[in-house]
C-alpha positions as CSV (number, residue, x, y, z in Angstrom):
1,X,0.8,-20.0,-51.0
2,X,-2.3,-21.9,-50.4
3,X,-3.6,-21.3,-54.0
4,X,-0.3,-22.6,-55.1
5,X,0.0,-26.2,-52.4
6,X,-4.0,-27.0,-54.0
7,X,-2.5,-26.2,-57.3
8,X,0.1,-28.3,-57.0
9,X,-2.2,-31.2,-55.6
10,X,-4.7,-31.6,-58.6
11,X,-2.2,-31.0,-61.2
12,X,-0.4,-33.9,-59.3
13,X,-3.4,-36.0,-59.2
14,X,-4.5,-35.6,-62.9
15,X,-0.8,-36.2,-64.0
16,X,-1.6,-39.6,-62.0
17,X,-4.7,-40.6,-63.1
18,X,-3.9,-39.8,-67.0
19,X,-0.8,-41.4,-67.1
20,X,-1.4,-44.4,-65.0
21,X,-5.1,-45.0,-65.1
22,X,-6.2,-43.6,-68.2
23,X,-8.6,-45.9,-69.1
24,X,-10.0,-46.1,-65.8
25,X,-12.1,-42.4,-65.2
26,X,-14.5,-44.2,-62.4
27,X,-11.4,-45.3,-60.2
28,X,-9.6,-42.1,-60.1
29,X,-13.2,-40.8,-59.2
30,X,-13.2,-43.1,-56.4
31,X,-9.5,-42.6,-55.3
32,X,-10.0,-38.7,-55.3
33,X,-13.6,-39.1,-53.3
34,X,-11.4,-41.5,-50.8
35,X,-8.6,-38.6,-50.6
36,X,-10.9,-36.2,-49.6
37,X,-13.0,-37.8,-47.6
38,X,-9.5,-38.9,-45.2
39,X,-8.7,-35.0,-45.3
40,X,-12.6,-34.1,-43.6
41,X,-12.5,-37.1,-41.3
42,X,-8.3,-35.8,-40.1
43,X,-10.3,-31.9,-39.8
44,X,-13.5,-33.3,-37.9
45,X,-10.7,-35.1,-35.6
46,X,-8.3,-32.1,-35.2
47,X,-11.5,-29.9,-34.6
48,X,-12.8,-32.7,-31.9
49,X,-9.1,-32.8,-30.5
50,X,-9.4,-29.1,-29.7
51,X,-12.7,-29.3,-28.2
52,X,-11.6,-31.9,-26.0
53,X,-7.9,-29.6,-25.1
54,X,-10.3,-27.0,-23.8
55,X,-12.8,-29.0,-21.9
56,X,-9.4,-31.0,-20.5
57,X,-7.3,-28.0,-19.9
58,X,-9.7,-25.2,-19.0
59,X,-11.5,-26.3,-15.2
60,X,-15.0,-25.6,-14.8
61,X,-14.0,-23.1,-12.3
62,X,-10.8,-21.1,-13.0
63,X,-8.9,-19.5,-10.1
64,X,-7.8,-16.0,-10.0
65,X,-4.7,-15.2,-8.0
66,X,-2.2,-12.0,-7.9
67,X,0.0,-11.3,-4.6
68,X,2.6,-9.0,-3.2
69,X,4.8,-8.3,-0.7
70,X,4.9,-5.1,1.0
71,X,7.5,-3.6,3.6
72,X,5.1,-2.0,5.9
73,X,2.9,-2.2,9.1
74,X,-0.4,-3.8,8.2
75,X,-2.3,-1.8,10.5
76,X,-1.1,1.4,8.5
77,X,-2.0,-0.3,5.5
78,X,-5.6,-1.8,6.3
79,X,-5.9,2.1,8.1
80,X,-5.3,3.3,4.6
81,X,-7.4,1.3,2.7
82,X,-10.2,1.6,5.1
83,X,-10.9,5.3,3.6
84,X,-12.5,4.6,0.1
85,X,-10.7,8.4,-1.0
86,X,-7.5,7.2,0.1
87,X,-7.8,4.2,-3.5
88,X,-7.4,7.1,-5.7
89,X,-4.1,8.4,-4.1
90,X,-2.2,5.1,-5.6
91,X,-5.1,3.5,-8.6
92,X,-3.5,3.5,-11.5
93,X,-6.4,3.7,-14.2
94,X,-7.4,7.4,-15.0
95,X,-10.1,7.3,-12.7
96,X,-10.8,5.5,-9.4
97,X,-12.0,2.2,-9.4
98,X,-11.8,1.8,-13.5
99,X,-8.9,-0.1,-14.9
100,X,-8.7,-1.4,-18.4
101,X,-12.4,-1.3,-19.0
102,X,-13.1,-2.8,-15.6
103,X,-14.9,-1.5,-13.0
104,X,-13.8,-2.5,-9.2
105,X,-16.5,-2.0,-6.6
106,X,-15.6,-2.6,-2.6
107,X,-18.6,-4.3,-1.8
108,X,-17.9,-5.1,2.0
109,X,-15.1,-4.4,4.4
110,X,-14.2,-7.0,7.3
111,X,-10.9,-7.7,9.7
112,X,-8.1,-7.2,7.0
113,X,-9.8,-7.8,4.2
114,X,-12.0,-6.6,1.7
115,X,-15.0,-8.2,-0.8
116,X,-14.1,-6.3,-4.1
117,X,-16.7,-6.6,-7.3
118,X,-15.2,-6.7,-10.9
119,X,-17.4,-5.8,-13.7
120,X,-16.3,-6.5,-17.1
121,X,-19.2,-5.9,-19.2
122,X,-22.7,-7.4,-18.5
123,X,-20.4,-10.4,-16.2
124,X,-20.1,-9.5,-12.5
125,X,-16.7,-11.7,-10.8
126,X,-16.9,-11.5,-6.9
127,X,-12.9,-11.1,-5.3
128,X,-11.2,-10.6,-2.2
129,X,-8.2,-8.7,-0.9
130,X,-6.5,-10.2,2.4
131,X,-4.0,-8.5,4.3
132,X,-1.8,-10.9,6.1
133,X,0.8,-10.2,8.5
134,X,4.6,-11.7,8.4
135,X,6.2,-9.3,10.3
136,X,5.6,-6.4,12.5
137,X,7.0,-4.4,9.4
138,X,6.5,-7.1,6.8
139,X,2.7,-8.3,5.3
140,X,1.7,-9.6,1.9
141,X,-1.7,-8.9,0.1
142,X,-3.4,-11.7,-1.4
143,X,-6.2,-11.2,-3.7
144,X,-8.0,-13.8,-5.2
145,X,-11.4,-14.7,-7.0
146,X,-13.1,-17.9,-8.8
147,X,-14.2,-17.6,-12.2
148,X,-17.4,-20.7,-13.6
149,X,-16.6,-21.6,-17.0
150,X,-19.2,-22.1,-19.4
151,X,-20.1,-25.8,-20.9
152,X,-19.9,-24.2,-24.5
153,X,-16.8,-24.9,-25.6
154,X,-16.2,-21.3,-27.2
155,X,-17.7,-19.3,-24.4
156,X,-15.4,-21.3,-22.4
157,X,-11.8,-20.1,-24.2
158,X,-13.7,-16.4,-23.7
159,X,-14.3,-16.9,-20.1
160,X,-10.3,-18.3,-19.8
161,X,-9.0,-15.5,-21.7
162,X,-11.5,-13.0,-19.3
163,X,-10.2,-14.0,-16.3
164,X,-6.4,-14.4,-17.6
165,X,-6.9,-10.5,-18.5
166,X,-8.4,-10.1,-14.9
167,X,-5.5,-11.8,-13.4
168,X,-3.0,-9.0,-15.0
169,X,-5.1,-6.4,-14.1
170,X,-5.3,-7.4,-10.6
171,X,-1.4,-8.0,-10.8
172,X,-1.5,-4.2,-12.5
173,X,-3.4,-2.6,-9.4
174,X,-1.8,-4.3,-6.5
175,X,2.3,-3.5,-8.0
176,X,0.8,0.3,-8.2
177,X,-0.7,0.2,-4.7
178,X,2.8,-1.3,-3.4
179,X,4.9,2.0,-4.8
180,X,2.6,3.8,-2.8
181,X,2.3,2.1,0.4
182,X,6.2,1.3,0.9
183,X,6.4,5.0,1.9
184,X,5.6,5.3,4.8
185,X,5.0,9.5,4.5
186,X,2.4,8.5,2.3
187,X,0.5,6.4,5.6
188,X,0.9,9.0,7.8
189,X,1.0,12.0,6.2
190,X,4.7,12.8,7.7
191,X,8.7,11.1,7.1
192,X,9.2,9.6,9.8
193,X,13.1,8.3,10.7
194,X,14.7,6.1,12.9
195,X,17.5,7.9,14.8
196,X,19.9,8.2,17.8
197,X,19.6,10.3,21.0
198,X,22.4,12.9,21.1
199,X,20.7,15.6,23.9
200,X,20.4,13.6,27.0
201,X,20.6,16.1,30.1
202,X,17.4,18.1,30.4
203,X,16.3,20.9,32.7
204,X,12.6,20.6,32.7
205,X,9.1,22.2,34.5
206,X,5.7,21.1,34.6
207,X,2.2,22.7,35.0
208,X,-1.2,22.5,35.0
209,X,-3.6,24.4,32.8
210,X,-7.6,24.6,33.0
211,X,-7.4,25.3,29.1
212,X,-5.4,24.7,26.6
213,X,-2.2,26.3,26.8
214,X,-1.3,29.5,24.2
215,X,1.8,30.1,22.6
216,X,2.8,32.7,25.8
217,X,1.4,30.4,28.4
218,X,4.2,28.0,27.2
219,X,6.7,30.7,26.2
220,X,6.6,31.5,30.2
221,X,7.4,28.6,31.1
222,X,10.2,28.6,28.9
223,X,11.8,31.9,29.6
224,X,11.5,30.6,33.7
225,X,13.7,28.0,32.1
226,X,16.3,29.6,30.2
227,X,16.7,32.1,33.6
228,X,17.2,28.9,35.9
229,X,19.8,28.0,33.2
230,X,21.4,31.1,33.3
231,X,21.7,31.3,37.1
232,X,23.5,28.2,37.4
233,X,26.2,29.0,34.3
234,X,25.0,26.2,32.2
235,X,24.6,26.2,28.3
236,X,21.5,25.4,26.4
237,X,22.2,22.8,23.8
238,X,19.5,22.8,22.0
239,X,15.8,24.2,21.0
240,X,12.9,23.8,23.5
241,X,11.1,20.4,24.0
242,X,7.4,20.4,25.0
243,X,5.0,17.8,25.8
244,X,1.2,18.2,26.6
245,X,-1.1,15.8,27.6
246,X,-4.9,16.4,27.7
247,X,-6.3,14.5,31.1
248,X,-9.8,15.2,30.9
249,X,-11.8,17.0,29.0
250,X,-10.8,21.0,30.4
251,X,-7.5,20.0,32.4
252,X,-3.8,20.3,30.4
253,X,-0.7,18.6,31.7
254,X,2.3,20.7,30.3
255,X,5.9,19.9,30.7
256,X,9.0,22.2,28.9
257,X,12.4,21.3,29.1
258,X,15.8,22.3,27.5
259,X,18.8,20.4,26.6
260,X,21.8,21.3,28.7
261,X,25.3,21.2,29.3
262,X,24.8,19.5,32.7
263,X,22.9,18.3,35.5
264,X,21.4,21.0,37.5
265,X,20.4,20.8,41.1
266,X,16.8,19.8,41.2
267,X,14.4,22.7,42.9
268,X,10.5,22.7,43.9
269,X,9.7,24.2,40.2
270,X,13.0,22.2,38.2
271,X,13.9,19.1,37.4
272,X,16.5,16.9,36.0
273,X,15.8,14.2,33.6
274,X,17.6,12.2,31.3
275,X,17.6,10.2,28.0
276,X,19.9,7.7,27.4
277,X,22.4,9.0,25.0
278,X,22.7,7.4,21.5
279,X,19.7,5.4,22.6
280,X,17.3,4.8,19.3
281,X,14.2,7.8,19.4
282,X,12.4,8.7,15.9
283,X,12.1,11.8,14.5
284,X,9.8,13.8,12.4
285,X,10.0,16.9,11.1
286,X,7.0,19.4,10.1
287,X,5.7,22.8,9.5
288,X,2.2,24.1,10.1
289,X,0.4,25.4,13.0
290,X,-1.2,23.6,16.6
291,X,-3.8,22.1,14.1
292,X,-0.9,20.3,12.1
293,X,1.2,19.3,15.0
294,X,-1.3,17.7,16.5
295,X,-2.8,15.5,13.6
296,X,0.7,14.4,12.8
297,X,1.4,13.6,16.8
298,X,-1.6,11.4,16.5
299,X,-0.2,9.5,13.2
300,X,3.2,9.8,15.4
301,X,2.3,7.4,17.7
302,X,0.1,5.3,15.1
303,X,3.6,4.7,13.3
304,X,5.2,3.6,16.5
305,X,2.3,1.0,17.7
306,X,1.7,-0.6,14.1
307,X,5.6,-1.0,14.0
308,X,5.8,-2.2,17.7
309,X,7.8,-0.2,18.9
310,X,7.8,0.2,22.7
311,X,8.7,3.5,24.7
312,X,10.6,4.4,28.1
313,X,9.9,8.0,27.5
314,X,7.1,10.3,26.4
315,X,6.7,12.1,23.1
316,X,7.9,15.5,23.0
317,X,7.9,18.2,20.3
318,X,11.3,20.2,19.8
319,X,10.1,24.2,19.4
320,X,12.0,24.8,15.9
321,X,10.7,28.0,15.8
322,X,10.1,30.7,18.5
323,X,6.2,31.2,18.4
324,X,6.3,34.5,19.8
325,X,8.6,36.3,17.3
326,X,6.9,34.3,14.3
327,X,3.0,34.7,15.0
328,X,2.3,33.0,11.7
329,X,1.5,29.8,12.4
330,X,2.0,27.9,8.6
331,X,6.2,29.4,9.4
332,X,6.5,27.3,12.4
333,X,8.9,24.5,12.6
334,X,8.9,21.6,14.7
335,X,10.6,18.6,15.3
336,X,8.7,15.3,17.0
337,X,10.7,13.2,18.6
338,X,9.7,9.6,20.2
339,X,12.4,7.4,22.2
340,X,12.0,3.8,21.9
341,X,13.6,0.5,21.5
């Protein structure tokens, strides 16, 4: 098509020049010289009009921004992120810390945020992650960097297309970390659900161990329980509950109950108590061993103070499965249970 237009133009210009000024080779010289040299002077302009767009529209330093908003506890979330293993969980390059042929380094952690180094070649771009809270289960995450342009006018369309690239990478990593972090299972390591209390008159005992209490040492206290029961005609309405507290390092506060029926009459070794009934309590269900219940207790109560909830009761683990008839400890099913409101 080109070929064609400059075709076109000297067959036009000769048609010209041999038709109308003939007898006059030196002026159409002159006329073609004058042509061309308008066409150089319009390309030096439109190349100087372009050098000027970039230097006009293209800062000397260009900012970097990409940002979310995540439904979840910050404290969960900066927990998280804390652990360097925990990145690879939700990154979503093929390996950690790579991402279209960038590498992201955490080069310093500090109160909700964290100093992250982007390599993209031989260039090194210093960045920062915030965490900022809205709401006890609302935050956003802010990340953010500052590019310096280069006075060369092509180096500087590279370095805007670099950090434009950046920008949707960092766009890339933070909408892959938010399908990960809106679960909260994948926080703490269990589901955790919001519920209502439906058992709300308990028989319970308590008593002190010098050791941490065994699966019979707690099985006693429940078959005491489940007698007491018995003698007074009531009806058991549900699994065990158990709560233990550690007090010091070689002393064990234990405390059993069962749902029943009704109140019983409070003795020297039994006690009443009471949960208000369809009052809000969450609820977590697991399977392992003492090892597992315990780690998940402790991410249990995490989940309740990043969330702010607050508590009239104590924890308390509902015995699923009887531990005596099923001595293997991965079978065992329990339910954890934490009224709040």
């Amino acid at each position: 098509m080109k070929c064609q237009i400059t075709a076109f133009f000297i067959l036009w210009f000769d048609n010209i020049c041999t038709e109308y000024l003939v007898f006059t080779p030196y002026f159409c010289q002159s006329l073609f010289k004058l042509i061309m040299k308008k066409i150089l002077i319009g390309l030096v302009l439109l190349l100087a009009a372009a050098l000027a767009a970039v230097y006009l529209f293209i800062p000397g330093k260009i900012k970097i921004d990409a940002s979310i908003s995540l439904k979840a506890a910050l404290p969960g979330v900066s927990r998280s992120l804390i652990n360097d293993s925990n990145w690879s969980k939700w990154w979503p390059g093929k390996a950690p810390f790579i991402y279209n042929d960038q590498t992201y380094t955490i080069a310093g952690k500090i109160f909700n945020a964290f100093d992250i180094d982007i390599q993209n070649g031989k260039d090194t771009l210093n960045s920062r992650m915030e965490l900022i809270l809205i709401k006890a289960d609302t935050m956003t995450i802010n990340w953010s960097a500052e590019l310096q342009t280069s006075n060369n006018p092509f180096q500087r369309f590279s370095d805007y297309q670099k950090a434009k690239t950046t920008e949707k990478n960092m766009r890339a990593i933070l909408n892959s970390m938010k399908a990960y972090m809106k679960r909260p299972e994948n926080i703490y390591g269990i589901t955790i659900k919001e519920t209502k209390v439906i058992d709300s008159v308990l028989v319970s005992t308590r008593r002190s161990f010098e050791q941490k209490p065994s699966a019979e040492d707690i099985n006693a206290m429940i078959q005491r329980l489940r007698k007491y029961i018995t003698q007074n005609n009531a009806i058991e309405k549900n699994s065990p509950m158990l709560n233990v507290l550690k007090t010091d390092d070689s002393h064990y506060e234990v405390m059993t109950a069962i749902p029943v029926d009704r109140q019983l009459p409070n003795t020297n070794e039994f006690a009443s108590k009471f949960l208000l009934k369809g009052g809000y309590i969450l609820e977590a269900q697991i399977q392992g061993g003492p090892a597992t219940i315990e780690n998940s207790l402790k991410e249990f109560e995490n989940y309740r103070a990043d969330y702010k909830y607050d508590s009239p009761a104590m924890p308390y683990q509902l015995l699923v499965t009887d531990r005596i008839k099923e001595p293997d400890t991965t079978k065992w099913i329990t339910k954890l249970y934490y009224p709040v409101f």
